[in-house]
C-alpha positions, 0 to 999 in steps of 0.5 A: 623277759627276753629282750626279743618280745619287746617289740609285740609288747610295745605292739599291742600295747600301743594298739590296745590304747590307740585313739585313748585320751593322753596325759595332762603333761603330754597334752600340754607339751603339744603346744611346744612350751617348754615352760608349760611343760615343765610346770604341768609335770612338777604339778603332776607329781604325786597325783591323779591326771584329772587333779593336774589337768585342773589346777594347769588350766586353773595357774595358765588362765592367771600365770603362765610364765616365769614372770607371772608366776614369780610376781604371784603372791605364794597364797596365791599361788597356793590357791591356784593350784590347790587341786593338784594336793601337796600345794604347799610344797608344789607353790614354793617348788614351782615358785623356786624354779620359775625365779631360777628360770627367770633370773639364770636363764632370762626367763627360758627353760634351758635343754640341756640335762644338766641345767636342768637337774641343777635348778632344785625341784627338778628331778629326772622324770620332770627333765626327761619330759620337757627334754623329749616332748618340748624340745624333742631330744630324744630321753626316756621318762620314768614314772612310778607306771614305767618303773612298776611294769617294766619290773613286772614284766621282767624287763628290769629288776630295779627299786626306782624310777631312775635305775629303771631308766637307766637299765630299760636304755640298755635294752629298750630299742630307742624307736621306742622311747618317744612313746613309752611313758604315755603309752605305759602311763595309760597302760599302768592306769587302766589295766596294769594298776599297782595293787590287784592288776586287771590280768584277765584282760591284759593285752600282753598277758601271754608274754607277762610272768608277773614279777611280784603281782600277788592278787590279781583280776 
């Protein structure tokens, strides 16, 4: 995919999901909490929006903070979170990382992408989201949506998330990385899904070659 279409695919797909309800994740970021950001995402990990809208507003109501959530007992922890699946090992990530917070860095997330990759838990997705939506420096968060369609679409020929980003920095203009992963988020979501995509009514299916799609709809 030539570089040139870029901006009519990110065109059309912005107004395809105009008005469209936003992430767990980007929806908690709003509030400007870097440490409610960062939690919402290590809890998105690895499972559908509505789990993580849950087992957030379930933690927030009890613990939303480095403090709280280290002085929880790791049972209960677990219990709160539970929804979001994996809550064994989503409590005692979110519990390491909430300790480190609070004993490294006085109980503030750091900004920076170093600090950030360097606490165990965190890995570039979680950084680049609580780099752009709380502290609104301007990175590119890959998930496994961007990477996916970003392939498909030919932008890139990669095989994870990370050297998608590397790669889509190369060509991506950065106008656009602010709204680029909700945006293709919702897009991978709804219409671009990993198996059997709906192309038949694909907003940019006339700029799409479809890179590894078999059977569609």
């Amino acid at each position: 995919m030539a570089a040139k279409n870029i901006p009519q695919i990110m065109s059309l797909i912005r107004k395809e999901f105009k008005g469209s309800k936003k992430p767990t994740v980007r929806r908690t970021s709003e509030k400007r909490d870097p440490f409610r950001t960062l939690i919402a995402c290590l809890l998105s990990l690895r499972t559908r929006d509505e789990n993580t809208a849950k087992a957030s507003s379930t933690l927030f109501k009890v613990a939303d903070t480095p403090e709280k959530i280290s002085g929880l007992p790791i049972k209960k922890l677990e219990k709160l979170i539970y929804s979001s699946g994996f809550y064994k090992n989503k409590a005692k990530a979110i519990n390491h990382v909430s300790n480190v917070i609070l004993k490294e860095y006085g109980g503030k997330v750091p900004r920076t992408e170093e600090e950030l990759l360097s606490i165990k838990g965190i890995g570039r997705k979680t950084c680049n989201i609580v780099r752009l939506f709380a502290y609104n420096e301007l990175t590119l968060p890959i998930d496994v949506n961007c990477h996916r369609i970003a392939n498909r679409l030919g932008w890139v020929k990669t095989n994870n998330a990370d050297k998608t980003e590397f790669e889509l920095k190369k060509i991506l203009p950065k106008e656009y990385w602010p709204e680029f992963n909700t945006l293709f988020i919702l897009f991978g979501k709804k219409i671009c899904v990993p198996i059997s995509p709906f192309c038949s009514r694909c907003p940019v299916k006339e700029f799409c070659p479809k890179i590894g799609v078999g059977k569609s709809r």
